[in-house]
Backbone as JSON, one array per atom type, in Angstrom:
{
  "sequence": "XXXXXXXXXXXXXXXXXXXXXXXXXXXXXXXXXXXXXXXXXXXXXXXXXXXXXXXXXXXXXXXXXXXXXXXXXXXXXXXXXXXXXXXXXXXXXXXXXXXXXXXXXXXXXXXXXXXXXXXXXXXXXXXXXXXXXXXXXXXXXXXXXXXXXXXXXXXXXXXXXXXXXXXXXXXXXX",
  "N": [[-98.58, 65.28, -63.48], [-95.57, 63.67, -63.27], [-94.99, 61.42, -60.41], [-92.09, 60.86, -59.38], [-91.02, 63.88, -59.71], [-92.39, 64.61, -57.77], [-91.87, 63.85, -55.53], [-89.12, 62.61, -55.44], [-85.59, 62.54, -55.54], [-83.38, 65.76, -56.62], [-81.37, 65.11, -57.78], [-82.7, 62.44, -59.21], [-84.77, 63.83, -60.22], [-83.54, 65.44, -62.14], [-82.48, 63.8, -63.87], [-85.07, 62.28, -64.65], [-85.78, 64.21, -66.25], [-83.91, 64.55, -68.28], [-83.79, 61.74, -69.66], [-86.56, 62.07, -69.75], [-87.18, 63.92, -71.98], [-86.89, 65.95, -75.07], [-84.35, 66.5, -77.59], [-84.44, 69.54, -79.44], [-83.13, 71.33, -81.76], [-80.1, 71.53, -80.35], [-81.61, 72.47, -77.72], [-83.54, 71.46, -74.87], [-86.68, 70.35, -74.61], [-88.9, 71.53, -72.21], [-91.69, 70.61, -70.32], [-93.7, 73.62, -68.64], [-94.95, 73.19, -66.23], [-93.49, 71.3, -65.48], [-90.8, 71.87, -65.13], [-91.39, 74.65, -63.97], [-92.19, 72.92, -61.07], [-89.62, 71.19, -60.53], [-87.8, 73.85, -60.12], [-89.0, 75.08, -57.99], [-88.23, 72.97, -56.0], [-85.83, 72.76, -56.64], [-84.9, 74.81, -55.71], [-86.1, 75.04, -53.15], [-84.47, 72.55, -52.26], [-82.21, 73.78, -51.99], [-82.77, 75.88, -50.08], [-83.17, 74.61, -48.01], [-80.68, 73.49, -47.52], [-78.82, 75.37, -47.1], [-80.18, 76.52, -44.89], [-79.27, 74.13, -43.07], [-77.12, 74.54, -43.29], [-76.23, 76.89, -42.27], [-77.19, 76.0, -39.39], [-74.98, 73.84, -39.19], [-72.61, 75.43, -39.05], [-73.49, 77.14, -36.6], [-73.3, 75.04, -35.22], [-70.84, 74.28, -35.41], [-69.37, 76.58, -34.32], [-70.29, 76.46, -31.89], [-68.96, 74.33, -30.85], [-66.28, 74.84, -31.2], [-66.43, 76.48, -29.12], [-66.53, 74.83, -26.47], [-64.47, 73.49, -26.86], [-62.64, 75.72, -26.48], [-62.96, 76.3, -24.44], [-63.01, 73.97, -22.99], [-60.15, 73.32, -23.45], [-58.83, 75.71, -21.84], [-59.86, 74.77, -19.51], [-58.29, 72.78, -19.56], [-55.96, 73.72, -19.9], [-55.74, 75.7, -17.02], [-56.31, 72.78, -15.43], [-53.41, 71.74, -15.74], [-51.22, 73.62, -14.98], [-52.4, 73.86, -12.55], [-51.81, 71.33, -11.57], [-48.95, 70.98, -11.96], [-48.36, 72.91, -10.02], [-48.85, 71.36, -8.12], [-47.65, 69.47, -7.75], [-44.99, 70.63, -7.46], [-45.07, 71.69, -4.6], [-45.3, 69.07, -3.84], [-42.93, 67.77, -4.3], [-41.81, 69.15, -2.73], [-40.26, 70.91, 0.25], [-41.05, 72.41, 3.03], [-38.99, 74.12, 5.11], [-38.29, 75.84, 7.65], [-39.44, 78.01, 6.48], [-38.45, 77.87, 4.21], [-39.06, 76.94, 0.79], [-37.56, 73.69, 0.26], [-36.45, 71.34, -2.29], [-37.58, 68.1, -2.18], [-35.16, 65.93, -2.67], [-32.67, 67.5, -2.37], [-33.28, 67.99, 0.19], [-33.25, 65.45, 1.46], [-30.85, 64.48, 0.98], [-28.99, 66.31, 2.62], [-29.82, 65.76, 4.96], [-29.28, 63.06, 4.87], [-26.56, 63.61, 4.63], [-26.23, 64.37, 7.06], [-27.0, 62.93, 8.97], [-24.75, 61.16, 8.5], [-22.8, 62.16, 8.95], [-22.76, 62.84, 11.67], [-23.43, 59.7, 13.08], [-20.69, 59.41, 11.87], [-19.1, 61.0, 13.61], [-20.09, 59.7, 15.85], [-19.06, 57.32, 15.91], [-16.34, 57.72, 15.92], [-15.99, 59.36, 18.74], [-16.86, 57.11, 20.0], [-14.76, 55.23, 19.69], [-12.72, 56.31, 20.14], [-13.04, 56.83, 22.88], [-13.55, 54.23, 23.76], [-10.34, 53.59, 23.18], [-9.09, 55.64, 25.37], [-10.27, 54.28, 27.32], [-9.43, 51.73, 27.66], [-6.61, 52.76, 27.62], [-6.8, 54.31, 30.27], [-7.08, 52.22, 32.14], [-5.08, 50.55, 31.8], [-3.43, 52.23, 33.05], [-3.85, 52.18, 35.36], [-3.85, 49.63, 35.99], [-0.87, 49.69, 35.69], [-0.56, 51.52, 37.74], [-1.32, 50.41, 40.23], [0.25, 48.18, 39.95], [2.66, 49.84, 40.51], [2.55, 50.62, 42.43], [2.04, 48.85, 44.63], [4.78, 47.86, 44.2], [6.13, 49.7, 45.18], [5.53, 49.99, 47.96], [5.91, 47.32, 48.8], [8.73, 47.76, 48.69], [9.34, 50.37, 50.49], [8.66, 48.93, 52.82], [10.61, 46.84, 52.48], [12.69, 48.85, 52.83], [12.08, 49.81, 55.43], [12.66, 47.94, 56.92], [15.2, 46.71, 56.37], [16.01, 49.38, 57.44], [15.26, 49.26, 60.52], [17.09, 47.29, 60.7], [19.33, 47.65, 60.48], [18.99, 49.63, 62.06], [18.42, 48.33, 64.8], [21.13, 46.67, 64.63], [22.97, 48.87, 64.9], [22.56, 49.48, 67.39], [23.16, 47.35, 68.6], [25.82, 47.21, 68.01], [26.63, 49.63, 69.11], [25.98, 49.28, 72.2], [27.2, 46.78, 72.59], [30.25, 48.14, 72.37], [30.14, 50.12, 74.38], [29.52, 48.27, 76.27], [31.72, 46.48, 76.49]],
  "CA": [[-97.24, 65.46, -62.91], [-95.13, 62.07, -62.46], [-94.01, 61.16, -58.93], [-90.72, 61.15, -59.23], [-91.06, 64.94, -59.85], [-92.92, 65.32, -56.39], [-91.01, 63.31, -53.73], [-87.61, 62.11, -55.85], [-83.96, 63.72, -55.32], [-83.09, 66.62, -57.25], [-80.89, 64.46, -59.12], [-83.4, 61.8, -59.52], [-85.4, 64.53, -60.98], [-82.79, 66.09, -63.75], [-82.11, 62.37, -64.52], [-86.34, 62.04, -65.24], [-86.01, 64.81, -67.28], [-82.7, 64.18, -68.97], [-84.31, 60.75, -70.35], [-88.32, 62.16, -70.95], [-87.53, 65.39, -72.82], [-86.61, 66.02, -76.3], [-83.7, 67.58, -77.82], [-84.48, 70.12, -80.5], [-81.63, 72.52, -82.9], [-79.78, 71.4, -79.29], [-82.38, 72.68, -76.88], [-84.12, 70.64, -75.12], [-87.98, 71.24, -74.46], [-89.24, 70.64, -71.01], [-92.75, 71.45, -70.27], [-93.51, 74.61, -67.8], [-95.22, 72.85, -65.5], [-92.52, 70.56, -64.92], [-89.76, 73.34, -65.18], [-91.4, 75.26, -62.31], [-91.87, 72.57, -59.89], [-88.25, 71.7, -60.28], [-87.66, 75.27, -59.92], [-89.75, 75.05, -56.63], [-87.47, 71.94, -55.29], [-84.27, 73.22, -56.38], [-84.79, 75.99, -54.71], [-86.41, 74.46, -52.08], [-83.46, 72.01, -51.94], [-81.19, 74.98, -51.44], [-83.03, 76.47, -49.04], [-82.85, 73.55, -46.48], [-79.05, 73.46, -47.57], [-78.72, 76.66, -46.18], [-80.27, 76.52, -43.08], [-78.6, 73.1, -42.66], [-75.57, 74.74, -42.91], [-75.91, 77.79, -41.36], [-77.47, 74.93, -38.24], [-73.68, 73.45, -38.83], [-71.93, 76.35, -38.54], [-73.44, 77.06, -34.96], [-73.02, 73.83, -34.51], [-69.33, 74.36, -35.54], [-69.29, 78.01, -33.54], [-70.97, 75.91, -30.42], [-68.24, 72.92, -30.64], [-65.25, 75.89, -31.1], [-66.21, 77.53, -27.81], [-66.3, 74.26, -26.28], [-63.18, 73.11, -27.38], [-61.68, 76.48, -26.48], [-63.21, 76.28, -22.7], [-61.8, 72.6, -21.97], [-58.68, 73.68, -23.44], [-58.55, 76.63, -21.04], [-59.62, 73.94, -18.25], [-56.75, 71.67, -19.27], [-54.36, 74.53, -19.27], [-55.72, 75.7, -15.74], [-55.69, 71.96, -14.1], [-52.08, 71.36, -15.84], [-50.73, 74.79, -13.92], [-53.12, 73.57, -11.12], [-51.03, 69.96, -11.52], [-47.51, 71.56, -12.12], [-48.1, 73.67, -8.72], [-49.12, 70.29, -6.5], [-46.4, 68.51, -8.17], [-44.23, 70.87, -7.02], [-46.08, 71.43, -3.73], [-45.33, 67.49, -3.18], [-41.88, 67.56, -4.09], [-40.76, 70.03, -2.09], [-40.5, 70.29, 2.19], [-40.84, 73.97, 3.82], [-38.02, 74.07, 6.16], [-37.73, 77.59, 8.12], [-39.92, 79.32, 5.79], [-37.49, 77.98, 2.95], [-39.28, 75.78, 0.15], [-36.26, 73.06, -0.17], [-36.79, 70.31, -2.45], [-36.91, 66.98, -1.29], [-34.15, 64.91, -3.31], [-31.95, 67.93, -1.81], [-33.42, 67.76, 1.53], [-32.3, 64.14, 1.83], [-29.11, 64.49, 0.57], [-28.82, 67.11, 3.34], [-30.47, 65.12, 5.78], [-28.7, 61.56, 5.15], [-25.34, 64.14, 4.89], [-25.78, 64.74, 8.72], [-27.13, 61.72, 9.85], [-23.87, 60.07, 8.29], [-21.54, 63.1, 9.62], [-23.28, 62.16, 13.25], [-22.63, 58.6, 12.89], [-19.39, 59.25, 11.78], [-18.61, 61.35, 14.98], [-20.33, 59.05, 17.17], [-18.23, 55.95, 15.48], [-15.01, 58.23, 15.98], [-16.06, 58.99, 19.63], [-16.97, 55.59, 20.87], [-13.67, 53.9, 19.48], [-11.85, 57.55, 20.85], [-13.92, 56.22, 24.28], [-12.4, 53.05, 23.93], [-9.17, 53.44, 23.15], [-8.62, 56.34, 26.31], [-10.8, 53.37, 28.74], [-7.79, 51.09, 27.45], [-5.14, 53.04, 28.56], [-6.77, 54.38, 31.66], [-6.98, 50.69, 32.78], [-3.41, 49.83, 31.69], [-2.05, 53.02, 33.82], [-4.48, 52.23, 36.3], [-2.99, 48.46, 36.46], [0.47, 49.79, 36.14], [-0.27, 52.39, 38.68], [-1.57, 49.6, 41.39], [1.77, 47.47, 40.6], [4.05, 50.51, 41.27], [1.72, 51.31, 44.13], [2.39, 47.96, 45.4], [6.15, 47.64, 44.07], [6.63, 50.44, 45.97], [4.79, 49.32, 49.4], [6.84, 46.32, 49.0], [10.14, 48.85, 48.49], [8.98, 50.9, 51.74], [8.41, 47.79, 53.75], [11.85, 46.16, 52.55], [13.08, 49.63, 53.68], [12.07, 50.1, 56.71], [12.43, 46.58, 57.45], [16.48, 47.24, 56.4], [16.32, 50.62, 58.3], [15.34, 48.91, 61.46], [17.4, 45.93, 61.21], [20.54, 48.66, 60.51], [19.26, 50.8, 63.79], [19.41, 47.24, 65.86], [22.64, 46.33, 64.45], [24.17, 50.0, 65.46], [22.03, 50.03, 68.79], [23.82, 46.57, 69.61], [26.95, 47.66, 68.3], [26.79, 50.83, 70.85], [25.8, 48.5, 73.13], [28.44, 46.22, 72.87], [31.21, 48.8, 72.2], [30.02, 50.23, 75.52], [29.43, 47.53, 77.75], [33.17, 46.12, 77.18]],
  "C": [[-96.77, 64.09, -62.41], [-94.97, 62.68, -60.84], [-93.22, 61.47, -58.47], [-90.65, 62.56, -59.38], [-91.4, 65.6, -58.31], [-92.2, 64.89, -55.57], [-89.42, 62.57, -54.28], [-86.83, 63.51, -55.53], [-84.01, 64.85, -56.08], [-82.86, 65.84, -58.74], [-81.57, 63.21, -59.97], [-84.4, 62.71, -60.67], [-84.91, 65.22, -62.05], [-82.57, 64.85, -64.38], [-83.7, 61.9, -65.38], [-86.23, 62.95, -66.32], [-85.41, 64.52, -68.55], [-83.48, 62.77, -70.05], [-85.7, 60.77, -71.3], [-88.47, 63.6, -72.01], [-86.55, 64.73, -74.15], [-85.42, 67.2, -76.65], [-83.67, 68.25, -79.21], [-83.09, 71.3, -80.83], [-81.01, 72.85, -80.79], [-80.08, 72.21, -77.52], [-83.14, 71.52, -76.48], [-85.18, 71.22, -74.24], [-88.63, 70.37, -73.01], [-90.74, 71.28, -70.86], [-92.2, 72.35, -68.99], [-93.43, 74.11, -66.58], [-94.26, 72.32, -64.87], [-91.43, 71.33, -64.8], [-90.04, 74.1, -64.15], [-91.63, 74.07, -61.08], [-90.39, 71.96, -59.95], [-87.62, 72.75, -60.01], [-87.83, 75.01, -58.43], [-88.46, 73.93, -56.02], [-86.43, 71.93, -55.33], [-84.17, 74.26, -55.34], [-84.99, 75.66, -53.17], [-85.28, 73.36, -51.48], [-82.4, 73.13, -51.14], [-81.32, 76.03, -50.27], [-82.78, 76.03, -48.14], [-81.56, 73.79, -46.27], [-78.55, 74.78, -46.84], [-79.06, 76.83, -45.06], [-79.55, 75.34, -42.52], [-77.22, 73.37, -42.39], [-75.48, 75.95, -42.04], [-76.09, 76.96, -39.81], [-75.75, 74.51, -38.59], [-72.45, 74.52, -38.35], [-72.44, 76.85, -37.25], [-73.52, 76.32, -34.4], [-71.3, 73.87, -33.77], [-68.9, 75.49, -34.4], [-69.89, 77.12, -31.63], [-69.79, 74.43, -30.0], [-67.03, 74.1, -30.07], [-65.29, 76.09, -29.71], [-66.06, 76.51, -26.97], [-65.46, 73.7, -26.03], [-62.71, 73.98, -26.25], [-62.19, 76.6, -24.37], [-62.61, 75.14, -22.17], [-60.53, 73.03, -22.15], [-57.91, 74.72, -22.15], [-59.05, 75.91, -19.66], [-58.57, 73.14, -18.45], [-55.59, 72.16, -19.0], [-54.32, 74.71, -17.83], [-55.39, 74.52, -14.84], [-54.09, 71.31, -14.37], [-51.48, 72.82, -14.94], [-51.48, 74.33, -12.44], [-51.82, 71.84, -10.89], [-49.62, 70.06, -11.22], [-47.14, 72.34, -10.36], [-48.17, 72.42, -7.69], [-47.86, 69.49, -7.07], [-44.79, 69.22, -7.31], [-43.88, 71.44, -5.46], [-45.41, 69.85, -2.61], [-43.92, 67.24, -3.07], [-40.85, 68.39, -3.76], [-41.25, 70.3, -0.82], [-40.19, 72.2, 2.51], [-40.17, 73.77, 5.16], [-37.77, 75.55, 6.54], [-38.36, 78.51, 7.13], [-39.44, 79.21, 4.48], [-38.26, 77.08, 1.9], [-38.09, 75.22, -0.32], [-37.25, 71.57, -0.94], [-36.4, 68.85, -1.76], [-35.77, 66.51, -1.58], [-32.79, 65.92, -2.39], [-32.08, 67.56, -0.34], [-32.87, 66.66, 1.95], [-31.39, 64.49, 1.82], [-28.64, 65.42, 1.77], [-28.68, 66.73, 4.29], [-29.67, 63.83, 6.12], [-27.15, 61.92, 5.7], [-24.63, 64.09, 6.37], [-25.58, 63.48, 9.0], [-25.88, 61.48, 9.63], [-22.59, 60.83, 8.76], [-21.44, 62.89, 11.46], [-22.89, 61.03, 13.58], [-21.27, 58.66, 13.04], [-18.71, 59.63, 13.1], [-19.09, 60.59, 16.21], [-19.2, 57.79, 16.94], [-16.74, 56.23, 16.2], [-14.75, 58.47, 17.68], [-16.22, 57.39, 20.4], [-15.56, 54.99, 20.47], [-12.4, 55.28, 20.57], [-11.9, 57.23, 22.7], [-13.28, 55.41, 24.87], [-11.26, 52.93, 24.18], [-8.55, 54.13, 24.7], [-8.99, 55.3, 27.56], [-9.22, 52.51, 28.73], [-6.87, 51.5, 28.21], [-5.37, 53.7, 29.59], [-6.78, 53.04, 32.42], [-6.08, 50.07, 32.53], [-3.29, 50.65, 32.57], [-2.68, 52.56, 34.83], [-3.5, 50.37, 37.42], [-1.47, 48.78, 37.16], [0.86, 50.63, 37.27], [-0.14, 51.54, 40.45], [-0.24, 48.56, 41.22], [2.86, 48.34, 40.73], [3.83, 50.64, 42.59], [2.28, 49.84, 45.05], [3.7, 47.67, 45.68], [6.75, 48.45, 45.48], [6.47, 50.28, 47.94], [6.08, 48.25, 49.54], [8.77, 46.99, 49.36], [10.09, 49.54, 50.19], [9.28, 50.3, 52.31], [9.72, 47.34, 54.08], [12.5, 47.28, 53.15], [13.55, 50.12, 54.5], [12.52, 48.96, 57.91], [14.0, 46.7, 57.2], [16.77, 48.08, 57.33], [15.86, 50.16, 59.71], [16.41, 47.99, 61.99], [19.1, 46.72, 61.39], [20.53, 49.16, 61.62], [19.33, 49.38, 64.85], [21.01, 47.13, 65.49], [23.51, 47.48, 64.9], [23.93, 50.06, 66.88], [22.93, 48.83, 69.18], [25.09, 46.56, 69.34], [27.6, 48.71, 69.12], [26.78, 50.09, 71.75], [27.06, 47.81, 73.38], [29.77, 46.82, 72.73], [30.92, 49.89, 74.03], [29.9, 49.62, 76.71], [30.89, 46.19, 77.1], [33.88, 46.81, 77.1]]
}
């Protein structure tokens, strides 16, 4: 029995034959011997091939489930991701989930409505200090005008009651 018959390929071994046999009325004549252990090693080839594959297919069946379990972790931490995302961009006010981008806008709304009414008071502040401190001026120069008015007055109304007291006077004493 060559070699190449015992430990060569398959195809190494139809290729030995192919070259050392003979082809008769287009048969060609192989001995037995050599005919069954090819027999034996095809077969025997095919046998491995078969368990090799059935071994790939629960390879394949062991990758699948694999697969199909991360997948079903990537879906869970994307829904797990999608909930903190939305979680993060949003503010529980009163029980209410408000998002933020609104919340600002809500938030800056006041502040700048506050502002605005404090801006509108303080100059409103102003303007009334203003003209209590003009009337206040103009009140202290009537207040005085008037003092001065009184004064000249009374200062007339005395100088009138001499002038009648010494015209009695002198209309009585000649």
């Amino acid at each position: 029995m060559p070699e190449l018959l015992v430990n060569g390929s398959l195809k190494e071994q139809m290729n030995y034959i192919q070259e050392r046999t003979r082809i008769y009325q287009d048969y060609r004549a192989i001995r037995e011997d050599m005919f069954q252990k090819m027999k034996g090693n095809a077969l025997d080839s095919l046998q491995t091939a078969k368990i090799e594959i059935i071994g790939l297919k629960n390879n394949v069946r062991e990758r699948n489930f694999i697969i199909d379990s991360l997948n079903t972790s990537i879906e869970t931490a994307k829904a797990d991701l999608d909930k903190m995302i939305k979680t993060k961009n949003s503010i529980r006010l009163l029980g209410i989930e408000i998002n933020k981008v609104a919340y600002n806008a809500v938030l800056w709304t006041i502040i700048a409505s506050l502002a605005a009414f404090l801006i509108i008071g303080f100059l409103s502040f102003k303007r009334n200090r203003s003209v209590t401190v003009h009337a206040k001026k103009e009140f202290e120069e009537l207040r005085k005008e008037f003092e001065a008015y009184r004064k000249a007055s009374r200062e007339a109304r005395e100088k009138m009651s001499m002038t009648h007291f010494n015209e009695l006077k002198r209309i009585r004493g000649a």
